[in-house]
MIDOSE-1310 file (N, C-alpha, C; in nm, 2 decimals, decimal comma, always signed):
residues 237
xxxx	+7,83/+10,85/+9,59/+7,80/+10,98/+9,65/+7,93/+11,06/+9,69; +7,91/+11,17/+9,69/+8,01/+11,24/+9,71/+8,03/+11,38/+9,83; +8,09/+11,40/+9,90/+8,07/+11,52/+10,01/+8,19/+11,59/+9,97; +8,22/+11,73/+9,97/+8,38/+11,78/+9,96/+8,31/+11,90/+10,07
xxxx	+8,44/+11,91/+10,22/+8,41/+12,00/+10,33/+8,57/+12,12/+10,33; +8,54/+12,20/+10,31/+8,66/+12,31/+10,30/+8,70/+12,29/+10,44; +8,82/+12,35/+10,45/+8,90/+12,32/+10,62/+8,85/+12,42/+10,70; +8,76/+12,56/+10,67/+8,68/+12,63/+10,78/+8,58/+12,52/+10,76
xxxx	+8,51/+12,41/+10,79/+8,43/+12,26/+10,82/+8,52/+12,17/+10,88; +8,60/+12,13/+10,83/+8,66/+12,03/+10,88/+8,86/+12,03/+10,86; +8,92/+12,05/+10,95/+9,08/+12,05/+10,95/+9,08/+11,88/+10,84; +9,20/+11,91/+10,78/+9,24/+11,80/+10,66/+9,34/+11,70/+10,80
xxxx	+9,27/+11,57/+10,81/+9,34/+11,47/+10,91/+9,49/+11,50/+10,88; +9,52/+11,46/+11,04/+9,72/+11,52/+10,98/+9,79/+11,35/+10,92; +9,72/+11,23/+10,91/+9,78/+11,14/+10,94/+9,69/+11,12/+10,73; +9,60/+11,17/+10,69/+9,61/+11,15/+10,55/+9,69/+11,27/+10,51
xxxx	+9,70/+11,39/+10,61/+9,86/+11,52/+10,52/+9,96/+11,43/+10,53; +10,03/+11,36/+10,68/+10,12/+11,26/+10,63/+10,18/+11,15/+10,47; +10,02/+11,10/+10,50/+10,04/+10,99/+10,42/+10,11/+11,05/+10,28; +10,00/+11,14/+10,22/+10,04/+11,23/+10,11/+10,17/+11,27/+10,11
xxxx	+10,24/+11,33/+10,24/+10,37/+11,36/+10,19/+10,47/+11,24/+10,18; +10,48/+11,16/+10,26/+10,54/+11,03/+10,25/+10,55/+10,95/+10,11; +10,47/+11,00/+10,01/+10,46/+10,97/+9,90/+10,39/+11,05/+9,80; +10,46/+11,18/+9,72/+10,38/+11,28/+9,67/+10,33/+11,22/+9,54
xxxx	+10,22/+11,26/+9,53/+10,13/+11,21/+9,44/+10,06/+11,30/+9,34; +10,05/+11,32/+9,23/+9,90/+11,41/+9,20/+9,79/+11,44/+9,24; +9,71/+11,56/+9,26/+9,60/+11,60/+9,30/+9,56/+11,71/+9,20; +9,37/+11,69/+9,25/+9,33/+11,81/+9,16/+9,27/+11,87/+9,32
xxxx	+9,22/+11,99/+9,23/+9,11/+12,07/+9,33/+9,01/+12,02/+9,37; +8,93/+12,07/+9,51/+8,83/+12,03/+9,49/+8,69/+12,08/+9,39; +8,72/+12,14/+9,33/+8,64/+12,22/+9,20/+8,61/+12,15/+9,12; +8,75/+12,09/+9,07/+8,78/+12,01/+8,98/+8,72/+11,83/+9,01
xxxx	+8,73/+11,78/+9,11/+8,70/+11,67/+9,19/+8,52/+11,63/+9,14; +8,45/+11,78/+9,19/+8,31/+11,81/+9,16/+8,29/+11,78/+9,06; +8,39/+11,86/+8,91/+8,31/+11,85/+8,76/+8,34/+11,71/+8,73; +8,47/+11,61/+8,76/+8,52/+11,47/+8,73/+8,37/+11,42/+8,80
xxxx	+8,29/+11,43/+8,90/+8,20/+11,32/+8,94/+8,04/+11,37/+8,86; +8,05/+11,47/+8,81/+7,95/+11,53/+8,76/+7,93/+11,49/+8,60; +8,06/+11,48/+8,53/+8,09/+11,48/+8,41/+8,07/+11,30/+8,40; +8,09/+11,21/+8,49/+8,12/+11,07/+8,47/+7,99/+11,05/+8,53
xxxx	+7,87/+11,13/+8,57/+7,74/+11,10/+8,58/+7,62/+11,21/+8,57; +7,59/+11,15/+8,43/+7,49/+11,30/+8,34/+7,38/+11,31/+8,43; +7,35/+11,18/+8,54/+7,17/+11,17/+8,61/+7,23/+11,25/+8,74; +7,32/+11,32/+8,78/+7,38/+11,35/+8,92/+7,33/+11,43/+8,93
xxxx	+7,27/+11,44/+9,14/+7,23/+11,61/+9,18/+7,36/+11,65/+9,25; +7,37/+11,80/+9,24/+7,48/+11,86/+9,27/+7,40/+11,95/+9,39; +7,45/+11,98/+9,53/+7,42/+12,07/+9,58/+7,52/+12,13/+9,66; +7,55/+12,29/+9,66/+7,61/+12,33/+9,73/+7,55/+12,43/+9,85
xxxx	+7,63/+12,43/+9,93/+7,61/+12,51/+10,09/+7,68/+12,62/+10,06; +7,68/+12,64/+10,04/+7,73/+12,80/+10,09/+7,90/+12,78/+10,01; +7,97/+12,80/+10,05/+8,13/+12,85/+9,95/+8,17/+12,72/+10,04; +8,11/+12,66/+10,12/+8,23/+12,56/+10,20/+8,19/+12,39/+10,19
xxxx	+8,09/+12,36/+10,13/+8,02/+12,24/+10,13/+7,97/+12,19/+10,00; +8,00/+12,14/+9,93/+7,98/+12,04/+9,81/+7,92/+11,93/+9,83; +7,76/+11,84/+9,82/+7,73/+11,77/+9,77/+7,67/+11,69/+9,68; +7,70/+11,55/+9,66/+7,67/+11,56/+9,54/+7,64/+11,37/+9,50
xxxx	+7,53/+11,35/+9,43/+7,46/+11,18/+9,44/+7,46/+11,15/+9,31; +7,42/+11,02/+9,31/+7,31/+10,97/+9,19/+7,30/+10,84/+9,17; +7,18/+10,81/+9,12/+7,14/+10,66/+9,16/+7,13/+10,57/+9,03; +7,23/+10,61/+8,92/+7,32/+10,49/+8,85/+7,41/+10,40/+8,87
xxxx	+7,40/+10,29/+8,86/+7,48/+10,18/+8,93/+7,44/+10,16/+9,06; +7,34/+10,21/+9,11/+7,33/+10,20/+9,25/+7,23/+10,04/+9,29; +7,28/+9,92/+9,42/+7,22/+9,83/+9,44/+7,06/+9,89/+9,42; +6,98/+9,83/+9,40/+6,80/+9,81/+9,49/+6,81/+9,77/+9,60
xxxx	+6,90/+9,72/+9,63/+6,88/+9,67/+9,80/+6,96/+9,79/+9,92; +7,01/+9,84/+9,84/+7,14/+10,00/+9,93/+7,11/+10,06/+9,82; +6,94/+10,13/+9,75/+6,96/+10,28/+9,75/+7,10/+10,38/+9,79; +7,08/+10,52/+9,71/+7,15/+10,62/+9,74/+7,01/+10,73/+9,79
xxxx	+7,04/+10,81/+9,90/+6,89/+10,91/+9,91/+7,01/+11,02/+10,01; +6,88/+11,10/+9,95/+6,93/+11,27/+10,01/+6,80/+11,32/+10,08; +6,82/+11,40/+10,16/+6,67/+11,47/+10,23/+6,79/+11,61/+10,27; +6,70/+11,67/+10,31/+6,73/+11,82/+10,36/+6,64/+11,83/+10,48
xxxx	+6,62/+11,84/+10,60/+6,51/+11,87/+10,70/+6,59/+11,99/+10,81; +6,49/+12,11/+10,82/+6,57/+12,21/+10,94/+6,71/+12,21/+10,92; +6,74/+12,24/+10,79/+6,88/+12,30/+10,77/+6,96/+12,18/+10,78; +7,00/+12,01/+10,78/+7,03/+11,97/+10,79/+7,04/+11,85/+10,65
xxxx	+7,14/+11,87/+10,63/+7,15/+11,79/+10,48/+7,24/+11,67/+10,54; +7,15/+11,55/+10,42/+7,21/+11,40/+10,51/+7,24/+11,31/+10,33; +7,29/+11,27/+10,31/+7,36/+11,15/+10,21/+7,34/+11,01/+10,30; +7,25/+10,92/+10,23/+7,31/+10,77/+10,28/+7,26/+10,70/+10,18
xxxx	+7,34/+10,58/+10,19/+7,37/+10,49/+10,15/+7,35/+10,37/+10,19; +7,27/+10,26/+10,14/+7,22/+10,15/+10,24/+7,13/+10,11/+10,30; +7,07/+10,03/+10,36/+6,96/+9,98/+10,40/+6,94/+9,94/+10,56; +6,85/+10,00/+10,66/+6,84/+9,98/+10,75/+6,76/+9,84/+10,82
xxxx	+6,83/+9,73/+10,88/+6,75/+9,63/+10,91/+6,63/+9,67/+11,01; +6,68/+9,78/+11,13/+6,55/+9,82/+11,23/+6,46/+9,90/+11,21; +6,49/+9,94/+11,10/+6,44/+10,07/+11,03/+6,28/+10,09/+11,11; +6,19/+9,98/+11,09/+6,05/+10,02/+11,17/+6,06/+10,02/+11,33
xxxx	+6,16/+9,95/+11,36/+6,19/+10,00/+11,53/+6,20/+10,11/+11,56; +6,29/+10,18/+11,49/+6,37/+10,29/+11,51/+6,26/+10,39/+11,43; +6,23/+10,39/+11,42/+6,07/+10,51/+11,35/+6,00/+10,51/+11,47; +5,97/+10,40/+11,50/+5,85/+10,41/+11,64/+5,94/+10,50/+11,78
xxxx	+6,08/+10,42/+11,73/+6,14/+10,53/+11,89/+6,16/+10,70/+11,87; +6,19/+10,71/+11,73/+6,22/+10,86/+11,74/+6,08/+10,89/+11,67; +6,01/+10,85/+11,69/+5,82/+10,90/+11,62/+5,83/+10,96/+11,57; +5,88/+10,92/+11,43/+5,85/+10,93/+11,28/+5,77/+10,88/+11,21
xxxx	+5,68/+10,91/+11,12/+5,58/+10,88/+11,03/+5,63/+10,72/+10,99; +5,52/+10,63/+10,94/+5,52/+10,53/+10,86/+5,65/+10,49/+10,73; +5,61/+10,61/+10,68/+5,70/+10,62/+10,59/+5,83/+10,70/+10,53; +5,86/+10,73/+10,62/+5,98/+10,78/+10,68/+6,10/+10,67/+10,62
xxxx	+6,18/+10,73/+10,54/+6,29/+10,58/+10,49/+6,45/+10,63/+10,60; +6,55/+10,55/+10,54/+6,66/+10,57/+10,62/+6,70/+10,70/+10,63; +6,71/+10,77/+10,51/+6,81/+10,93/+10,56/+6,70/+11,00/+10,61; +6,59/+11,01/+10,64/+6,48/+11,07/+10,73/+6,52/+11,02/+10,89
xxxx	+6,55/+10,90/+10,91/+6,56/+10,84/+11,00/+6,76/+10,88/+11,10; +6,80/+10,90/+11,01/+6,94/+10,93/+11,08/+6,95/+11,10/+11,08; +6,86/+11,16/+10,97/+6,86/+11,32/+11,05/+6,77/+11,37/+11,16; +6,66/+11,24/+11,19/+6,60/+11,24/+11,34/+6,69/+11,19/+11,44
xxxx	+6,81/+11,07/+11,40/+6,88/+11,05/+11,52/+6,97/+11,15/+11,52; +7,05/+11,19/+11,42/+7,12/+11,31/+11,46/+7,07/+11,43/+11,54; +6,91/+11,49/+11,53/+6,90/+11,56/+11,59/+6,91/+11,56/+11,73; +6,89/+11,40/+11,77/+6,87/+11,40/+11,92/+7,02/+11,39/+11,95
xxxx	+7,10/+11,36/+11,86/+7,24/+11,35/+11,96/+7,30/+11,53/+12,01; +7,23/+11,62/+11,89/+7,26/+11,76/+11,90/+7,24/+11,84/+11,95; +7,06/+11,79/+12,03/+6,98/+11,85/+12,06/+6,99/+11,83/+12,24; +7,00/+11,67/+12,24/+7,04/+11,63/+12,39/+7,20/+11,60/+12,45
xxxx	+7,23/+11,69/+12,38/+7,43/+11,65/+12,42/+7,40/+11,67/+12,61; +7,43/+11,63/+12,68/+7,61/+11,55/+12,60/+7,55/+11,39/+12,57; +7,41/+11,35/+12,48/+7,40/+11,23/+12,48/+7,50/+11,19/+12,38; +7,58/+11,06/+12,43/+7,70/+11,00/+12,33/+7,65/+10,97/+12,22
xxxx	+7,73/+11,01/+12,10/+7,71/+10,95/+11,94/+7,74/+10,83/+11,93; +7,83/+10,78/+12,00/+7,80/+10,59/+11,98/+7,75/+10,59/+11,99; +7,61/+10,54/+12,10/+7,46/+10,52/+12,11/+7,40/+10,58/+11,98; +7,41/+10,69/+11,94/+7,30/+10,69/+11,82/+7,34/+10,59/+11,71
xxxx	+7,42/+10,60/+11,69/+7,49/+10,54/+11,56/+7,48/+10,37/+11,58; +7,54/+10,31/+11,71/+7,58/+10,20/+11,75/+7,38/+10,14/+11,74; +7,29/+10,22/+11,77/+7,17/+10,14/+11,71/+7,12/+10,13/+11,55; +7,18/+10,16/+11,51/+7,15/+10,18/+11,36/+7,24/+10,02/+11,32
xxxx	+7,09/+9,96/+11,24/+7,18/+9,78/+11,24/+7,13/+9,81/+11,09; +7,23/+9,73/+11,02/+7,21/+9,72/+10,88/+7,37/+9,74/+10,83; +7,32/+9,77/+10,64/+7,43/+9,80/+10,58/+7,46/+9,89/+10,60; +7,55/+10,05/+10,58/+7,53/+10,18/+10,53/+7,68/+10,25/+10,53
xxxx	+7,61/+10,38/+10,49/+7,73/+10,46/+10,50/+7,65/+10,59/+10,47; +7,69/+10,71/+10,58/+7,64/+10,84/+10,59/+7,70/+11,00/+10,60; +7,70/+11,07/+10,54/+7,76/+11,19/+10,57/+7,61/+11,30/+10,62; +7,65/+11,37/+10,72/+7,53/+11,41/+10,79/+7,64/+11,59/+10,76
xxxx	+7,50/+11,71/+10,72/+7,61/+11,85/+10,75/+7,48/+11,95/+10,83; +7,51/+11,97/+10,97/+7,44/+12,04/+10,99/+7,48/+12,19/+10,98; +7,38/+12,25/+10,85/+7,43/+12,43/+10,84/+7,38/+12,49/+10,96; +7,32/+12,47/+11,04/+7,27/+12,57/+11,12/+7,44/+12,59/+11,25
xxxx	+7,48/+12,46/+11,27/+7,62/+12,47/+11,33/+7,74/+12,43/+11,29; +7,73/+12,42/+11,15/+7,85/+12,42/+11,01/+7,90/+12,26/+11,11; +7,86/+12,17/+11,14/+7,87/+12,05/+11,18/+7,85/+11,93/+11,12; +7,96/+11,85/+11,11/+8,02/+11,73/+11,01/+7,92/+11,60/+11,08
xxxx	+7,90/+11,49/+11,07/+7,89/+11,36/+11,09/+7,91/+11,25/+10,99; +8,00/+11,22/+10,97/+8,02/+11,06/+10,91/+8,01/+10,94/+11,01; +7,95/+10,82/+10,90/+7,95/+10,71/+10,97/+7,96/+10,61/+10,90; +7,95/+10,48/+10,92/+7,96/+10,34/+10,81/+7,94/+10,25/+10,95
xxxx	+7,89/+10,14/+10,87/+7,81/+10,01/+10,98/+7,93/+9,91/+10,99; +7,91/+9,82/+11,10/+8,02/+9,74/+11,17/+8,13/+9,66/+11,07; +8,07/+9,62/+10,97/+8,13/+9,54/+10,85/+8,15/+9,61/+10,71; +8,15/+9,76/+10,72/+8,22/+9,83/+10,60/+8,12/+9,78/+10,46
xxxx	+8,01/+9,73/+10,47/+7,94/+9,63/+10,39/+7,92/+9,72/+10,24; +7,91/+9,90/+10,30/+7,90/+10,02/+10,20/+8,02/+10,05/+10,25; +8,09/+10,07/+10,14/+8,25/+10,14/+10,16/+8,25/+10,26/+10,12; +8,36/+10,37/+10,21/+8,33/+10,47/+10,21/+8,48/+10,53/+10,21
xxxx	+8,55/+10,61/+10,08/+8,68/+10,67/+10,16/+8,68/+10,80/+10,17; +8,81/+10,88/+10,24/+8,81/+10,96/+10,24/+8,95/+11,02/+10,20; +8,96/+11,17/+10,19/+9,09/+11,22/+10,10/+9,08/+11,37/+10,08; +9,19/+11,42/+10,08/+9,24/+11,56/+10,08/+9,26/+11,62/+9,93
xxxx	+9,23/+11,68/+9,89/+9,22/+11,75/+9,78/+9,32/+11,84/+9,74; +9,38/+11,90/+9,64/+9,49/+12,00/+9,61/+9,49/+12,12/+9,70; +9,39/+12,15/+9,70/+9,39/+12,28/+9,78/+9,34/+12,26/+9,95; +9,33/+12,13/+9,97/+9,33/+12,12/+10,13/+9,19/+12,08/+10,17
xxxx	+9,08/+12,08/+10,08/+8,96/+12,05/+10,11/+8,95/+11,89/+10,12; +8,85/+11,82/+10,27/+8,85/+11,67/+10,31/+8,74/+11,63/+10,17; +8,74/+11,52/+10,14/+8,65/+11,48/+10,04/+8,62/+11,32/+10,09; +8,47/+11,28/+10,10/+8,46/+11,17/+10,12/+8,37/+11,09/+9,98
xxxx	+8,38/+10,97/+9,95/+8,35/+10,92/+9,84/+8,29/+10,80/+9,86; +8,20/+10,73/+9,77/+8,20/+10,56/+9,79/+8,30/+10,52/+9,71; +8,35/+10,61/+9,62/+8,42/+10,54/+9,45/+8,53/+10,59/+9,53; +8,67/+10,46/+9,54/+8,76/+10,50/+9,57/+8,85/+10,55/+9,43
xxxx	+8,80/+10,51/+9,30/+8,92/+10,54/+9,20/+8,89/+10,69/+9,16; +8,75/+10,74/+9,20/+8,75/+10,88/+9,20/+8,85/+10,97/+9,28; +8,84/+10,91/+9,37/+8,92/+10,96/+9,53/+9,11/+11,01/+9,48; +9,10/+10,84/+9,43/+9,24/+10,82/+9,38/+9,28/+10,93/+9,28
xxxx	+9,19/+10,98/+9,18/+9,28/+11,07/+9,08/+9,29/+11,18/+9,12; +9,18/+11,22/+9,27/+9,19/+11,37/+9,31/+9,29/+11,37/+9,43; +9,29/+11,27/+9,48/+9,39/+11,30/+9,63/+9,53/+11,24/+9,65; +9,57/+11,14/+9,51/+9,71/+11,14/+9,56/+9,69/+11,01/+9,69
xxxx	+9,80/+11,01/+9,71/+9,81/+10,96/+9,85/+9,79/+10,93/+9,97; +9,70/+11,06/+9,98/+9,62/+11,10/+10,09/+9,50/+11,10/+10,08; +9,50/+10,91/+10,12/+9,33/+10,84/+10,09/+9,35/+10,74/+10,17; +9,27/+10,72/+10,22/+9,18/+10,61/+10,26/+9,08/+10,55/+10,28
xxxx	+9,09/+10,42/+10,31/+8,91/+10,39/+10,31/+8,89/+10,46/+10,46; +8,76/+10,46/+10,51/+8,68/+10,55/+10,58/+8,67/+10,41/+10,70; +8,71/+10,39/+10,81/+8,76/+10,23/+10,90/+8,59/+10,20/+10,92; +8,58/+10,10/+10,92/+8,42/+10,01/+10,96/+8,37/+10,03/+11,11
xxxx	+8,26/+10,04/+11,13/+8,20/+10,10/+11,29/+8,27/+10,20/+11,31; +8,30/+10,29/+11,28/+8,37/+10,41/+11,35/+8,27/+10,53/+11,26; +8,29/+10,64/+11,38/+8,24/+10,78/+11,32/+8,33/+10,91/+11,35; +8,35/+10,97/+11,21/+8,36/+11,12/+11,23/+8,28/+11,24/+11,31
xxxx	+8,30/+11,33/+11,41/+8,24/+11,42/+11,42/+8,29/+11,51/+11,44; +8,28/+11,60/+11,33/+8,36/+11,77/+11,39/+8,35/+11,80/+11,53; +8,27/+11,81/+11,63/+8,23/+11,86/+11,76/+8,28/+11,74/+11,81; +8,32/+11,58/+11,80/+8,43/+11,56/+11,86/+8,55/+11,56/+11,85
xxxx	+8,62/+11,58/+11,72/+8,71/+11,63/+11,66/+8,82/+11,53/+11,66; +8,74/+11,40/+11,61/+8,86/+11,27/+11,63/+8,79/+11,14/+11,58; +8,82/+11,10/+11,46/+8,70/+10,95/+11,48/+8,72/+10,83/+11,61; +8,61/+10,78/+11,60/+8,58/+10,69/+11,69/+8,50/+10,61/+11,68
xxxx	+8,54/+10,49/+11,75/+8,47/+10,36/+11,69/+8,33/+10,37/+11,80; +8,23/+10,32/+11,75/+8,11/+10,35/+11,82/+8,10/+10,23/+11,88; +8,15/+10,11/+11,86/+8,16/+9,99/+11,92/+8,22/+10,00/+12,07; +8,34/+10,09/+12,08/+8,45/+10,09/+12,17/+8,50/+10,26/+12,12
xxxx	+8,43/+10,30/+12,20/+8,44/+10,48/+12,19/+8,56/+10,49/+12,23; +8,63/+10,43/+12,37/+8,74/+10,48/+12,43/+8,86/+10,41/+12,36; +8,86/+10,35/+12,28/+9,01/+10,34/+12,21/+9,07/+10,40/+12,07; +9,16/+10,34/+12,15/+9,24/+10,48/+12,00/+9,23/+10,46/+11,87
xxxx	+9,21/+10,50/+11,75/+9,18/+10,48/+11,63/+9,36/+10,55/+11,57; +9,45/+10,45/+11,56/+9,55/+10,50/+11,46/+9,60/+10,43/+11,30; +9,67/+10,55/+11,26/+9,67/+10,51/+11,11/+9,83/+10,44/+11,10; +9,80/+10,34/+11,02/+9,93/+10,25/+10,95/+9,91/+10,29/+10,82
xxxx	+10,07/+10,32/+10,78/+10,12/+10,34/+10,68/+10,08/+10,25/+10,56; +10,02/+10,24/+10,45/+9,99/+10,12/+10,37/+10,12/+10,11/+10,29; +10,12/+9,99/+10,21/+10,21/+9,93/+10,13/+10,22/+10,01/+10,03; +10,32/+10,01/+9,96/+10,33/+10,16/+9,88/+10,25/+10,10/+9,72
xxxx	+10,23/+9,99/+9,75/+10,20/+9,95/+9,60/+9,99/+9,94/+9,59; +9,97/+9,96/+9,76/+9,84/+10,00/+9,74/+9,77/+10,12/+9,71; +9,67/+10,10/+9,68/+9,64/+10,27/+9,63/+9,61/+10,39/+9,73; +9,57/+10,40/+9,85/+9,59/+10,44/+9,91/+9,70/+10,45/+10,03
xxxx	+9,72/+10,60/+10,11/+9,85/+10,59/+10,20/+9,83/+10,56/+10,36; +9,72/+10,49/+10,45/+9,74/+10,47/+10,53/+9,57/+10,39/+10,53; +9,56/+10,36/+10,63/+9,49/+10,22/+10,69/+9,43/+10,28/+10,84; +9,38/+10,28/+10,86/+9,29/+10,32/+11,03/+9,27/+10,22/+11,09
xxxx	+9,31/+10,19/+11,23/+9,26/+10,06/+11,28/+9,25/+10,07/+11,43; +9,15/+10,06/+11,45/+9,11/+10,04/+11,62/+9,18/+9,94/+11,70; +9,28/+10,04/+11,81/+9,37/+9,95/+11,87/+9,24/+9,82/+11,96; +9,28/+9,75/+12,00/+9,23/+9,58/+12,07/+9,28/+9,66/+12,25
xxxx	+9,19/+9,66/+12,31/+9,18/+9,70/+12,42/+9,32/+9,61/+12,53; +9,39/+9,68/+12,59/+9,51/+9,62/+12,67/+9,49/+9,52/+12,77; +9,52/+9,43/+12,75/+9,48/+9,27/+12,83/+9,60/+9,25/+12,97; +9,53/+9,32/+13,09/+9,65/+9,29/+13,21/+9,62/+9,18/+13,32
xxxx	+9,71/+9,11/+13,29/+9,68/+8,95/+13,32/+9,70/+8,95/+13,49; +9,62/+8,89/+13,52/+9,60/+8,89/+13,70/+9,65/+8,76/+13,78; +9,79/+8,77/+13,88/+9,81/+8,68/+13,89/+9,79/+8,66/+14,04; +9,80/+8,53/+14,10/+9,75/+8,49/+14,27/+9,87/+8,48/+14,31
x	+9,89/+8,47/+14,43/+10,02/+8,46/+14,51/+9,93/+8,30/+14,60
């Protein structure tokens, strides 16, 4: 699957602009990005938003057990990837039909994180048990949501494009011929959200997510990693 968000959606992280300059690399457009994932799959649906939003699927090569699926509901266009273990729990809580599958199911939990702010996006996300990985766009508030489950089980990266547009991918070697250096994998339990404007691990919302510089001989230029909470040791007199 594929998402490409122009920077009026989403500012290009400054720590994959880093990476990239730290090591200049080739890039294409994101134009170009689109026809490379379109051209290397003849069964692909292509959908665009408006001049700022590119999506784009298809369910060759894809597990039976982690489907790819798209829905569209009230303006809100959702991509996932993966299989939900509570999937009939979580229908009964946000009273959804029977048959209601996963990306039906995370653009009902998205609604309520949008609908009832300030309810925290950890909580929505942090109940969702299973494999996955999700790009959520709501047009009605040109609003981003990425996510991926505790163990990265669906890998997801992401990456800057020649002309500045964020692009998230499952195929890292697609990633690779459009972004250059300024790629990464997408960190496990953690979420993007434009309206928070910082990822965050939904495990441990309050700690800092920083990027290490990767080894130059890997394919991507930095690494995300949720700092380990500060351990201040208590002593008795």
């Amino acid at each position: 699957m594929l998402g490409i968000f122009s920077s009026s959606i989403m500012s290009p992280p400054e720590d994959l602009v880093a990476a990239g300059s730290r090591t200049p690399s080739p890039k294409v457009t994101a134009a170009k990005l689109e026809a490379r994932f379109l051209e290397a799959n003849s069964s692909a649906v292509s959908v665009r938003i408006g001049d700022d939003v590119q999506l784009a699927y298809t369910h060759c090569n894809q597990s039976s057990l982690q489907p790819r699926l798209f829905a569209v509901k009230d303006e809100i266009f959702c991509l996932f990837e993966g299989s939900l273990d509570n999937l009939g729990s979580l229908k009964q809580q946000y009273g959804l039909a029977k048959s209601a599958n996963e990306v039906l199911l995370v653009i009902e939990a998205y609604k309520t994180l949008r609908d009832r702010a300030p309810y925290p996006p950890n909580h929505v996300v942090g109940h969702l048990q299973g494999n996955f990985a999700f790009i959520v766009f709501d047009k009605t508030t040109s609003t981003l949501f990425v996510a991926t489950d505790q163990q990265a089980k669906v890998p997801l990266y992401w990456g800057i494009t020649a002309d500045g547009c964020v692009a998230f991918a499952n195929d890292a070697d697609l990633l690779k011929g459009a972004c250059g250096k300024s790629l990464a994998s997408f960190p496990q339990g953690c979420f993007f959200s434009t309206t928070v404007g910082e990822l965050r691990s939904y495990e441990n919302p309050k700690n800092k997510i920083t990027a290490v510089p990767a080894l130059e001989e890997e394919i991507w230029g930095a690494r995300f990693m949720v700092e380990k909470p500060s351990i201040i040791a208590a002593t008795t007199k």
